[in-house]
Rosetta silent file (secondary structure, phi, psi, omega in degrees, C-alpha in Angstrom):
SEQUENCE: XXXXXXXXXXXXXXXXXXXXXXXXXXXXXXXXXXXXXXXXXXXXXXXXXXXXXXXXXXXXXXXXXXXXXXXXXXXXXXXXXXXXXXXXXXXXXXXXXXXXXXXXXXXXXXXXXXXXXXXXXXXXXXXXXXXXXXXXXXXXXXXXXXXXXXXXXXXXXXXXXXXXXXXXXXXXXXXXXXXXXXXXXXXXXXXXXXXXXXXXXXXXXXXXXXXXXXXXXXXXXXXXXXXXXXXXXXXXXXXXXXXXXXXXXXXXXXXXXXXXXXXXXXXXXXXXXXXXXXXXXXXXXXXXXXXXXXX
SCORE:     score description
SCORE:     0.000 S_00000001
   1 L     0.000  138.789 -161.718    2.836  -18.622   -1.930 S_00000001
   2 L  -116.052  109.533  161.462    3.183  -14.944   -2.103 S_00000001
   3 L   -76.658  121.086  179.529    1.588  -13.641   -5.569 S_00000001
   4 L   -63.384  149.802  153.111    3.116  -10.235   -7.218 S_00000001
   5 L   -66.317  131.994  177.951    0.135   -7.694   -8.278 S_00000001
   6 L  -121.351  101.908  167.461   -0.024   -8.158  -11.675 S_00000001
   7 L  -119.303  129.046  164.354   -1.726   -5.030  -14.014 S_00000001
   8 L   -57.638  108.854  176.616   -1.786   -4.560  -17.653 S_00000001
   9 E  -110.820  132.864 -158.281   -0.871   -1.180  -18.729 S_00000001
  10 E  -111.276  144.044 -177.924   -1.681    0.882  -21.702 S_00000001
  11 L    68.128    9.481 -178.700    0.345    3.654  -23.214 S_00000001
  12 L   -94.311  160.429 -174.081    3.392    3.623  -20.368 S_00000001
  13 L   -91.906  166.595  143.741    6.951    4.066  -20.655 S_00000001
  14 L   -41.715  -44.773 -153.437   10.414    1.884  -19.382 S_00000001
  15 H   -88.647  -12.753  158.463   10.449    4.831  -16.285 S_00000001
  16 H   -91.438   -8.166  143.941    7.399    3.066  -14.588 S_00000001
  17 H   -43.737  -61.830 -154.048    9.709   -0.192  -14.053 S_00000001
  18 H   -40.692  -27.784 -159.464   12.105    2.023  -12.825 S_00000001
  19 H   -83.748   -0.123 -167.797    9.914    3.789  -10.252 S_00000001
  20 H   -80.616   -4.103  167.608    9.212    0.498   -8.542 S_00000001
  21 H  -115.961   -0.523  172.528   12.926    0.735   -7.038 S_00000001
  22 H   -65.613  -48.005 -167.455   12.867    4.643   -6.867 S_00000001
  23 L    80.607  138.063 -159.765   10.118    4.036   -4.349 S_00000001
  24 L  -121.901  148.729  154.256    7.235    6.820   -4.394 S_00000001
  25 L   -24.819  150.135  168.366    5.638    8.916   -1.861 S_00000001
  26 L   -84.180  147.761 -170.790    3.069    7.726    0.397 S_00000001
  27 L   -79.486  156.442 -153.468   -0.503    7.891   -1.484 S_00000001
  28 L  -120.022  -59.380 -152.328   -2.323   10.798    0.287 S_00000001
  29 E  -104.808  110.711  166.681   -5.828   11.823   -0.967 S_00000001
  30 E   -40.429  128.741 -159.313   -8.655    9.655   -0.913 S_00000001
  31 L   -70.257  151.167 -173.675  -11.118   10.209   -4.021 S_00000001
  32 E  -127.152  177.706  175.289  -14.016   12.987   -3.275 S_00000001
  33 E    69.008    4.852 -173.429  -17.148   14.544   -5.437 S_00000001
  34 E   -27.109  143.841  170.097  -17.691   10.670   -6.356 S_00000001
  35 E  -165.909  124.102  158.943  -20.341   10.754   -9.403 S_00000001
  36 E   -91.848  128.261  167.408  -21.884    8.030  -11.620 S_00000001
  37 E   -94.524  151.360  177.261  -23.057    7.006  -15.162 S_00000001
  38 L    53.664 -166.573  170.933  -24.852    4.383  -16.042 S_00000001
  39 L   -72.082  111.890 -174.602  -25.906    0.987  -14.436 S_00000001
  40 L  -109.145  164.909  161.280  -24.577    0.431  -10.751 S_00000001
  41 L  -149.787  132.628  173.933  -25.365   -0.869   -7.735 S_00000001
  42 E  -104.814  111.025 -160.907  -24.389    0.775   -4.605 S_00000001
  43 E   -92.941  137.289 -166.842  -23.435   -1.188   -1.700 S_00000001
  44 L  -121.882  154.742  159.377  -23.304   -0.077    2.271 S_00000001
  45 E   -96.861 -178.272 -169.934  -22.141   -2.518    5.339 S_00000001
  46 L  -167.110   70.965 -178.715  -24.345   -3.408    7.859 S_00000001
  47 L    74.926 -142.554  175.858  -22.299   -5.172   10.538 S_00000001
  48 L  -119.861   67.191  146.682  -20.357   -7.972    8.155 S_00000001
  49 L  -129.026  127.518  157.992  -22.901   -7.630    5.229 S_00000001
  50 E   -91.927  152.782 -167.309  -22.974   -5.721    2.875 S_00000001
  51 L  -135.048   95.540  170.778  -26.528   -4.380    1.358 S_00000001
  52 L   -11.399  130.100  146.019  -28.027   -2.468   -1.910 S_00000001
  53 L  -130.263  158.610  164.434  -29.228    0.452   -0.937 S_00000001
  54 L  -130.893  169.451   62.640  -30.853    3.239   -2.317 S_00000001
  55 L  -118.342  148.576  166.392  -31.371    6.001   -3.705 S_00000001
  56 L   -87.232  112.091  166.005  -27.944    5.297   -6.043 S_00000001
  57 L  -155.193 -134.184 -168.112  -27.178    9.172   -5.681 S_00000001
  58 L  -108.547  -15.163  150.795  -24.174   11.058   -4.447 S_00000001
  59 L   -29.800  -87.578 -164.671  -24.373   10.501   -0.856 S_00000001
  60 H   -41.762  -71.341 -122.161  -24.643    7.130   -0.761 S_00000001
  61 H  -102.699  -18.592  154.150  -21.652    6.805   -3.647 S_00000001
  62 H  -125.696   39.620 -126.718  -19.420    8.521   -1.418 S_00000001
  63 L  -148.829  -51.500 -150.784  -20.756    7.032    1.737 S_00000001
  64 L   -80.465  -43.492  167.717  -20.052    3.653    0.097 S_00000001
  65 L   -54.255  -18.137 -116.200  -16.142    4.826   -0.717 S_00000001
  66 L  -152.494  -28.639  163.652  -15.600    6.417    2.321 S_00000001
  67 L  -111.246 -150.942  178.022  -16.470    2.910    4.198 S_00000001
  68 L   -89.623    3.732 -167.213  -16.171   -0.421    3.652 S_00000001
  69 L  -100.345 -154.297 -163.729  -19.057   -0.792    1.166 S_00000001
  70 E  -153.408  163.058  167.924  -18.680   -0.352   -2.800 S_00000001
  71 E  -117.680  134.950  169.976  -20.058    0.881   -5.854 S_00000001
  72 E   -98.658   90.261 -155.654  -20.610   -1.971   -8.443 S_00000001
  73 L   -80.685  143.755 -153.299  -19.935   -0.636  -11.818 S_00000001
  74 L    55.884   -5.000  177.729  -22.040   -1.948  -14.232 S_00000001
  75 L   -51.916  175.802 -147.789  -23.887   -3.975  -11.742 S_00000001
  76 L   175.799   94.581  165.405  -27.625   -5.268  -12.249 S_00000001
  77 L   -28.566  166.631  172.206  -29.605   -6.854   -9.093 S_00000001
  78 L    47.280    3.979 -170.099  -30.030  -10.394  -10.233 S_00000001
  79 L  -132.884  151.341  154.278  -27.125  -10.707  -12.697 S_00000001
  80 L   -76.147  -28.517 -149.292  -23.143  -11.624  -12.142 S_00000001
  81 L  -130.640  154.683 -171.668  -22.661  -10.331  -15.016 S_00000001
  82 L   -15.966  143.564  178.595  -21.810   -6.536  -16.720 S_00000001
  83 L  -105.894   -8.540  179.545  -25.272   -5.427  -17.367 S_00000001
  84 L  -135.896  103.305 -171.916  -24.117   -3.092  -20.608 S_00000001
  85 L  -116.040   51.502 -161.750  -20.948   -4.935  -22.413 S_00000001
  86 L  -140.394  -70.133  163.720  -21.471   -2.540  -24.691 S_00000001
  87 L  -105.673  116.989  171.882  -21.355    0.745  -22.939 S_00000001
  88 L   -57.343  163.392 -171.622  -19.221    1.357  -19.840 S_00000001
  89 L   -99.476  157.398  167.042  -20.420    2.370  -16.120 S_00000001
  90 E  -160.218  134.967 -148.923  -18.307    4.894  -15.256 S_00000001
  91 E  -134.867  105.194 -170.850  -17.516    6.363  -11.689 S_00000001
  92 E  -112.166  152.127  174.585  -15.626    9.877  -11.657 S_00000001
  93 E   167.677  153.468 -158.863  -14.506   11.918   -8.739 S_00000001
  94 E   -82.188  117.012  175.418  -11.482   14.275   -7.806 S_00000001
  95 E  -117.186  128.464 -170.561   -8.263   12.596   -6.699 S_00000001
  96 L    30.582   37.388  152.127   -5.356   15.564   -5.628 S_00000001
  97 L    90.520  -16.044  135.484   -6.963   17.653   -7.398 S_00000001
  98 E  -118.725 -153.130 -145.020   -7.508   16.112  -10.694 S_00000001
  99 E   -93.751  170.159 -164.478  -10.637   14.029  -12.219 S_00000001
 100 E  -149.530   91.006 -157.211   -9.857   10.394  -11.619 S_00000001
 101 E  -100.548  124.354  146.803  -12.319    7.955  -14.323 S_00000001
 102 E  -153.921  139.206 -171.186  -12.888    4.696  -13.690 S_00000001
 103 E  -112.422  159.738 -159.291  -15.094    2.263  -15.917 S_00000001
 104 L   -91.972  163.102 -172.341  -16.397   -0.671  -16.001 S_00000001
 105 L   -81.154  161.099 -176.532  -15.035   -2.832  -19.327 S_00000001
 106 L   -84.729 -139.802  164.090  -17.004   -3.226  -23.071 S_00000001
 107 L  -147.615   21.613  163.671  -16.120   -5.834  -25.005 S_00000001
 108 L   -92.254  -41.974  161.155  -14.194   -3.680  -27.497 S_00000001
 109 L   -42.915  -47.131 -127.289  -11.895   -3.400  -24.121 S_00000001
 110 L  -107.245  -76.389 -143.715  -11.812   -7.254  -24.057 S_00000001
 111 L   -92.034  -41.859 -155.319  -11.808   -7.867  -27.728 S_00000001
 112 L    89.578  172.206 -162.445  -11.020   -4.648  -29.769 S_00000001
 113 L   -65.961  -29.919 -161.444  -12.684   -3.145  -32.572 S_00000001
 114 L   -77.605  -37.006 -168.589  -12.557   -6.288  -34.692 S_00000001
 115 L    51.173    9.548  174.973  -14.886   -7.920  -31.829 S_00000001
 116 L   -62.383  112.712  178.383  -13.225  -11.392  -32.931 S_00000001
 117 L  -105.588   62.900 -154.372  -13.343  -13.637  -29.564 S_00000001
 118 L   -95.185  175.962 -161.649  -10.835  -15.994  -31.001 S_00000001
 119 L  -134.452  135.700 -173.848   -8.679  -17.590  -28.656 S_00000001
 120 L    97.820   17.075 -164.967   -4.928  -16.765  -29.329 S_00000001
 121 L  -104.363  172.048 -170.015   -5.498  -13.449  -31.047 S_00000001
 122 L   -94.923   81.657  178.940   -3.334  -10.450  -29.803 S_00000001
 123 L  -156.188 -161.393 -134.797   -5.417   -8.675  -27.293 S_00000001
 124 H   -86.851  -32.204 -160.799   -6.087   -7.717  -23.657 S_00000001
 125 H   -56.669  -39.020 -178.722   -8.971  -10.857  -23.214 S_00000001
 126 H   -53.333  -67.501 -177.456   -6.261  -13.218  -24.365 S_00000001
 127 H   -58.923  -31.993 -170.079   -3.610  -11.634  -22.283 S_00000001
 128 H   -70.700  -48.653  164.562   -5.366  -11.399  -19.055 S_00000001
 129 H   -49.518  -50.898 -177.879   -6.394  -15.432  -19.459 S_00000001
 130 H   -66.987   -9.244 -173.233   -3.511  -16.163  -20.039 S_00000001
 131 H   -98.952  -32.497 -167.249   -2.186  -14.264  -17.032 S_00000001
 132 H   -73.707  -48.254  165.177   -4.498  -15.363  -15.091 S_00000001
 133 H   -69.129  -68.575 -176.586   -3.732  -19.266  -15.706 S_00000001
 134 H   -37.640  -34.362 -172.159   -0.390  -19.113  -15.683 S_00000001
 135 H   -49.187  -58.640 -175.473   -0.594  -17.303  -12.488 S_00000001
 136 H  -120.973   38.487  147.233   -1.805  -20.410  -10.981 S_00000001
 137 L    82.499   31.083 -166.167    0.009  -23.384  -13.272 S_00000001
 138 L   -99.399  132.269 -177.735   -3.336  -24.319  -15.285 S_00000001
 139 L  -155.587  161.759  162.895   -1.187  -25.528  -18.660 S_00000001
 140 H   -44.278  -46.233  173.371   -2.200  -27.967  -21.334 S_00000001
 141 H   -54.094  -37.561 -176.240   -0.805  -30.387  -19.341 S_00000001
 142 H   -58.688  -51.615 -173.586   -2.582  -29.443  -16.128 S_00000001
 143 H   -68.059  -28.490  168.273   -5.678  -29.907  -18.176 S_00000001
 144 H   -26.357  -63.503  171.640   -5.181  -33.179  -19.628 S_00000001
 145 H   -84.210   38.331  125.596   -6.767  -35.501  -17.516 S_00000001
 146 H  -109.249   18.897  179.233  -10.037  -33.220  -17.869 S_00000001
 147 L    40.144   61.838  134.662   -9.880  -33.658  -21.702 S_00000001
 148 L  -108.013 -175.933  130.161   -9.378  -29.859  -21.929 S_00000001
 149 L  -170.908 -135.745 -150.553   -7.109  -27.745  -22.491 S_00000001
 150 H   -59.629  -49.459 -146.246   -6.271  -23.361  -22.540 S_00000001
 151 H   -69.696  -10.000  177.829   -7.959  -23.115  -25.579 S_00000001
 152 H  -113.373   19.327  110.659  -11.450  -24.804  -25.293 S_00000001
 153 H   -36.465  -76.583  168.006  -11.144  -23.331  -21.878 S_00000001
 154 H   -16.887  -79.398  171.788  -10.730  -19.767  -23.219 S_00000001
 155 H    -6.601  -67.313 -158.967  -13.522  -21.299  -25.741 S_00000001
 156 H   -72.046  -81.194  168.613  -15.795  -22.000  -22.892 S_00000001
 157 H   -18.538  -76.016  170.969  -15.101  -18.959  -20.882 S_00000001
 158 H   -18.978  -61.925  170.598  -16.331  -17.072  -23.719 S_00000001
 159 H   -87.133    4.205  159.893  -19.923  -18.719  -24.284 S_00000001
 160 L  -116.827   46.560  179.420  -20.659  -18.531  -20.663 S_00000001
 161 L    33.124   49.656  157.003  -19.837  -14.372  -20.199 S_00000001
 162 L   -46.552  -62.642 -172.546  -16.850  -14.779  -18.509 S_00000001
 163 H   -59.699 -115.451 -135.737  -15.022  -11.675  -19.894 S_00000001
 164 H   -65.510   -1.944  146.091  -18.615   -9.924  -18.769 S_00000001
 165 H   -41.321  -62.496  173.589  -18.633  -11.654  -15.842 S_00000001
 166 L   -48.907  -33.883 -113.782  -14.593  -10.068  -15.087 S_00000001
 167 L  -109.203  -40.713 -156.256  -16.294   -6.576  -16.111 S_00000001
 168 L  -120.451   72.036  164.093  -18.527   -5.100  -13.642 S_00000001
 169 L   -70.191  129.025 -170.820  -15.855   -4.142  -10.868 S_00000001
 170 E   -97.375  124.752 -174.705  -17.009   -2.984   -7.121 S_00000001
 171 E   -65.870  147.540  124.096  -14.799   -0.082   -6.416 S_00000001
 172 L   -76.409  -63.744 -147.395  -14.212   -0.032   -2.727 S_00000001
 173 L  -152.857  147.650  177.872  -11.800    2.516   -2.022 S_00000001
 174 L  -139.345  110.756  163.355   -9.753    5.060   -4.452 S_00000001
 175 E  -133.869  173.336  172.104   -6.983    7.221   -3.149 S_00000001
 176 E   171.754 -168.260  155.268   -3.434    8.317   -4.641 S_00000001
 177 E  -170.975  148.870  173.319   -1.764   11.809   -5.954 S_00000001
 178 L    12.070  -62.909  175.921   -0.377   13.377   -8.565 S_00000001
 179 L   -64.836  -70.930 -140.969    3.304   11.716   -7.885 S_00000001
 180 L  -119.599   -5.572  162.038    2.807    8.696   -7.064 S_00000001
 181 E   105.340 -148.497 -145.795   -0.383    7.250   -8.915 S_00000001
 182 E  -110.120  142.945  177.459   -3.522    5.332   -7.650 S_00000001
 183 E  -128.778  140.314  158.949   -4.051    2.894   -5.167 S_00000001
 184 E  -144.611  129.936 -176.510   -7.530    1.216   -5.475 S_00000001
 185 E   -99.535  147.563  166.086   -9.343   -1.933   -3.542 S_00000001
 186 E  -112.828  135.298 -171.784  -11.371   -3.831   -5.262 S_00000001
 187 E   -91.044  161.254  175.907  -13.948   -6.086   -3.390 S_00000001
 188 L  -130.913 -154.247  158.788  -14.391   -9.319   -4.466 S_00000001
 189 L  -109.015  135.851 -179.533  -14.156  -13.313   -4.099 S_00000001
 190 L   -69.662  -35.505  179.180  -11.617  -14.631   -1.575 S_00000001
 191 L  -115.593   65.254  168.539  -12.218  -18.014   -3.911 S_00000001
 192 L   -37.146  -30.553 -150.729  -12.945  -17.302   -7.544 S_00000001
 193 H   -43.840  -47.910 -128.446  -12.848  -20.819   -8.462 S_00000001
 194 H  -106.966  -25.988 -179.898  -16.508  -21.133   -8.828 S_00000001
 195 H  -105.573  -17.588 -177.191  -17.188  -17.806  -11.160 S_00000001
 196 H   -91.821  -53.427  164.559  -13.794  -17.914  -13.440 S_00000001
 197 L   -95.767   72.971  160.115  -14.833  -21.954  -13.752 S_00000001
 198 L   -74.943  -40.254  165.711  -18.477  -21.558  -13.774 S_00000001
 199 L   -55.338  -19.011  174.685  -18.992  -23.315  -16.688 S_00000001
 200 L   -81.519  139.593  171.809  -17.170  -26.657  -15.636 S_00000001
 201 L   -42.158  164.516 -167.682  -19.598  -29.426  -13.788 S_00000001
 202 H   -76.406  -36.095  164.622  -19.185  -29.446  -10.058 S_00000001
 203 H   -36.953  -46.231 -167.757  -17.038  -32.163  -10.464 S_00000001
 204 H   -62.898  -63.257 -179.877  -14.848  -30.513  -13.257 S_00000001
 205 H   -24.354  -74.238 -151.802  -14.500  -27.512  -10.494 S_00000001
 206 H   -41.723  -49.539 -157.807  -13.645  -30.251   -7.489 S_00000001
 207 H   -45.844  -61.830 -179.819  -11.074  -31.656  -10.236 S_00000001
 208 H   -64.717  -38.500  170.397   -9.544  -28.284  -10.821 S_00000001
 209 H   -76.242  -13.473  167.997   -9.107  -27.236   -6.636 S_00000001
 210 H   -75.122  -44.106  177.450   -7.069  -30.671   -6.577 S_00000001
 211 L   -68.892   14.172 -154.315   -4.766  -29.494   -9.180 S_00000001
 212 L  -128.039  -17.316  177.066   -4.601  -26.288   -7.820 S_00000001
 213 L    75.642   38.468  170.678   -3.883  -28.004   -3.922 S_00000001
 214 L    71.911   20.251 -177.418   -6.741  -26.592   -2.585 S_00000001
 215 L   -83.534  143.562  158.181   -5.376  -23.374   -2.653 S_00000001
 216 L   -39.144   98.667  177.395   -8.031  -20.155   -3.605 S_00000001
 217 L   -67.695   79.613 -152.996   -7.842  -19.444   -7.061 S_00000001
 218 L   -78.682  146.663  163.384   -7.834  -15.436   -6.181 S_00000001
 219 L  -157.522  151.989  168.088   -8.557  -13.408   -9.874 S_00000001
 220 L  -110.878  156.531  161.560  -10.224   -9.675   -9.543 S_00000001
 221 L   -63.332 -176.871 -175.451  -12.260   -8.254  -12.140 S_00000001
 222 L  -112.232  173.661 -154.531  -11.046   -5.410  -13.775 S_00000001
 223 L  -141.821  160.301  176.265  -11.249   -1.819  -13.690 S_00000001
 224 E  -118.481  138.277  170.036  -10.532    0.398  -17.290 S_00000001
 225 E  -139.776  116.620 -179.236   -8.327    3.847  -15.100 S_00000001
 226 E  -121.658  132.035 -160.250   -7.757    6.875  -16.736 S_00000001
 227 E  -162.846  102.093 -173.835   -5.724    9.263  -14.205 S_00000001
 228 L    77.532   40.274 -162.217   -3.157   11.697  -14.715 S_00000001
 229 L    56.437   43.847  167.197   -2.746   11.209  -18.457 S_00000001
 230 L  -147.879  156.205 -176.150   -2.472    7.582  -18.307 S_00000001
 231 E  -131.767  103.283  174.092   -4.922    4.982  -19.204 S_00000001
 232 E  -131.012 -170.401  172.608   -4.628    1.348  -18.054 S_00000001
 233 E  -103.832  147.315 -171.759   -6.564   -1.755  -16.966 S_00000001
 234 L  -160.340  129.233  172.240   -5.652   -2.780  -13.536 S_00000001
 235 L  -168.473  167.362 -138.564   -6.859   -6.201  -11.602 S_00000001
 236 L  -138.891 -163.689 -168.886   -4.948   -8.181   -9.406 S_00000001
 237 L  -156.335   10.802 -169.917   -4.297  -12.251   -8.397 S_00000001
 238 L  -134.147  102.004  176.037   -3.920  -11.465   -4.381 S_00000001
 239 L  -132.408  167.218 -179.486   -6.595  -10.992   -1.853 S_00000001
 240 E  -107.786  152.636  175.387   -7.184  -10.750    1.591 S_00000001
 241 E   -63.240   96.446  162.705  -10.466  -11.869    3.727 S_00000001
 242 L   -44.448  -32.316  168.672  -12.481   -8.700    3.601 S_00000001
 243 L    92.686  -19.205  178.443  -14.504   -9.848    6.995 S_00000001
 244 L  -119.679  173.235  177.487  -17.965   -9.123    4.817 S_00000001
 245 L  -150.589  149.880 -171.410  -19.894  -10.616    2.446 S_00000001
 246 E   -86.459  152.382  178.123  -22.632   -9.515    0.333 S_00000001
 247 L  -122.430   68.139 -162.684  -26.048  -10.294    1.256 S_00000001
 248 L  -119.761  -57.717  159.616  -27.420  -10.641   -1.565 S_00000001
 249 L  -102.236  -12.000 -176.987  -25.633  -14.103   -2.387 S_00000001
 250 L    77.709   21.252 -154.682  -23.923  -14.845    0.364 S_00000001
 251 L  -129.776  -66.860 -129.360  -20.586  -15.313   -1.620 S_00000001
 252 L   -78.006  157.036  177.584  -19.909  -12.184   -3.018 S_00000001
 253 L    73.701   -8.926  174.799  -17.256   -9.498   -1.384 S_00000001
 254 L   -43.067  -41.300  170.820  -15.272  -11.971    0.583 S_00000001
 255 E  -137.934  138.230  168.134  -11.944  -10.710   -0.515 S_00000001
 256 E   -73.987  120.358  166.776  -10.136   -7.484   -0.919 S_00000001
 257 E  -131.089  137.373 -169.121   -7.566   -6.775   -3.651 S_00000001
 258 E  -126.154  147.299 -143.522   -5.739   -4.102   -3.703 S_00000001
 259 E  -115.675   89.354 -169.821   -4.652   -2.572   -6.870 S_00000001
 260 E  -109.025  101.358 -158.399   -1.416   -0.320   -6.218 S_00000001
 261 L   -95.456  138.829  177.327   -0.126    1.764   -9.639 S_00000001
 262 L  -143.467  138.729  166.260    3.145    3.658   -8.791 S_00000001
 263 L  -163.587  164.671 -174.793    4.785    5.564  -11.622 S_00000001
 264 L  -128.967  109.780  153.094    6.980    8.513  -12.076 S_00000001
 265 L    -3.423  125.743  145.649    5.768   11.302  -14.375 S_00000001
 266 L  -121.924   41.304  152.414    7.171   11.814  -17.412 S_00000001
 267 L   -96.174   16.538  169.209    8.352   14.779  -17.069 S_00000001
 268 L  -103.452   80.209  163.302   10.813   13.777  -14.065 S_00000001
 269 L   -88.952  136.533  143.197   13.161   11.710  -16.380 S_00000001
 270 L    20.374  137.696  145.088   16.169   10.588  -14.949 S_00000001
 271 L   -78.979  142.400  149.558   19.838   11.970  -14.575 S_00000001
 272 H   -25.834  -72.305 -174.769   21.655    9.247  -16.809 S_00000001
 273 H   -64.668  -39.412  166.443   23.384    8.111  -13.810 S_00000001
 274 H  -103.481   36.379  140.592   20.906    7.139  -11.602 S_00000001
 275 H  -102.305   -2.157  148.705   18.782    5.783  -14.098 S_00000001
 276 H   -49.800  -24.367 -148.332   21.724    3.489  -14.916 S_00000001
 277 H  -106.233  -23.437  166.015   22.317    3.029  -11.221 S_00000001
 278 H   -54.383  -93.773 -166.026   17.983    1.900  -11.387 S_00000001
 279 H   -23.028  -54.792 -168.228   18.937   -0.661  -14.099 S_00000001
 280 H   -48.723  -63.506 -150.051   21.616   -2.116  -11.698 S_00000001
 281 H   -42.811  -64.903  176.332   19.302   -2.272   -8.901 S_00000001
 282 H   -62.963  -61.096 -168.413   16.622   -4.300  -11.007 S_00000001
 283 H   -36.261  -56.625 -149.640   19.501   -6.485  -12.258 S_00000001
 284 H   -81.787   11.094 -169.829   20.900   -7.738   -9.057 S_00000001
 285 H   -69.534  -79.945  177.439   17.008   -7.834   -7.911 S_00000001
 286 L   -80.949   23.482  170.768   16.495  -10.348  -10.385 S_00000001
 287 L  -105.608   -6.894 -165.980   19.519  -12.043  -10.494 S_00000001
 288 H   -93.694  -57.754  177.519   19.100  -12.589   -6.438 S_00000001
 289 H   -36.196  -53.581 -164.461   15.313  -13.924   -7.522 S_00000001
 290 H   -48.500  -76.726  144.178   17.101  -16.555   -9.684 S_00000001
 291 H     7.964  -87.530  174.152   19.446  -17.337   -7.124 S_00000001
 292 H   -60.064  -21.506  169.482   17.260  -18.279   -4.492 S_00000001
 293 L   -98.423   22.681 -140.403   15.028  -20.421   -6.829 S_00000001
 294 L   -97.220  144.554  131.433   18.131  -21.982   -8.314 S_00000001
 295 L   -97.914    0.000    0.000   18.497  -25.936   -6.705 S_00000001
């Protein structure tokens, strides 16, 4: 099954649907001047491992972009999970020529100011679970014969730092420009299963890869991206076998997902007619989609 990139986006207009049938430039400049705040961990390969190294300084942090290794924002030897879910990590450096910020998330990101971790309430941790199950068909129903269901999931996720788990994203690679926005991979797990249901018994897990048909259960953490005047969240539900692993756990880094934001300025709005002539396109797109699933 071929899973669409899925990203939440904050503050954007109707014109970045649109640009996904204008079709954008290819992204050109790779981010440079890399520079970090707060707690990281900066990762190198070494054949197909990757390995902390130090000094965390500016080399190394564009050493690690600039290969296959990563920077782990918010990372913390010995922890999975965000080591500050209070104050973002934050990893800056010059993409086409402007600054290009990306952090790792709080739990005002997650939650909002209100800090309420309620399950159903209207905010991003809610949406992103929920995108994230549906994504792969975990319903009430699904859950039934494991006397759960979303919400004392959600529940559960909560009191075992999922959401800070999700949090501390290892940048791998950042490039884009001006035009056509940001493409960034993030490394990961080729099989999340084991860290988005860490809290279920190994059993619960096994339970859950039968309903799921033994398929990966791919989820990325997330990234907070502020770039060009736009600020979103961006994590994905599709990865590829990365060829490394970290060797630190032996788990970790397995899969790549790559995070691709295309948008059109908005100061290039439209002629009327072909953003009408847009509209069409995305009709018969998804009237073709329909089609083809129809039996």
């Amino acid at each position: 099954m071929v899973k669409p990139l899925k990203t939440l986006l904050v503050g954007t207009s109707v014109l970045t649907g649109l640009s996904l049938f204008a079709g954008a430039p290819a992204l050109a400049a790779d981010l440079t001047g890399a520079s970090v705040a707060g707690d990281h961990l900066t990762y190198l390969v070494n054949g197909s491992s990757e390995t902390v190294i130090s000094p965390n300084n500016a080399t190394n942090w564009q050493a690690a972009l600039d290969t296959q290794g990563n920077i782990e924002l918010g990372g913390q030897g010995g922890s999975p999970n965000v080591s500050d879910f209070n104050n973002p990590t934050v990893l800056t450096g010059d993409v086409d020529g402007l600054t290009a910020t990306l952090s790792s998330l709080t739990a005002v990101d997650w939650f909002g100011a209100d800090g309420m971790t309620s399950y159903g309430d209207s905010d991003f941790a809610n949406s992103w679970f929920g995108e994230a199950t549906a994504e792969y068909g975990v319903t009430d129903a699904v859950l039934l014969p494991l006397s759960l269901t979303l919400e004392t999931l959600f529940d559960a996720f909560v009191v075992a730092q999922g959401f800070q788990r999700f949090s501390d994203p290892n940048i791998e690679s950042v490039s884009g420009d001006q035009t056509s926005g940001l493409e960034i991979t993030l490394a990961g797990h080729f099989d999340g299963t084991p860290q988005f249901f860490s809290f279920l018994t190994a059993a619960q897990q096994a339970a859950v890869s039968g309903l799921l048909g033994g398929a990966p259960f791919q989820v990325s953490e997330v990234v907070k991206v502020d770039y060009n005047s736009e600020t979103y969240f961006a994590y994905g539900f599709d990865a590829t076998q990365s060829g490394v692993v970290s060797k630190d756990d032996n788990t970790s880094h397995t899969g790549n997902y790559v995070l691709d934001r295309k948008y059109v300025p908005s100061e290039s709005v439209p002629e009327p007619a072909t953003a009408l002539s847009l509209l069409a396109v995305g009709g018969l797109f998804a009237a073709s989609k329909h089609k083809a699933g129809a039996t």
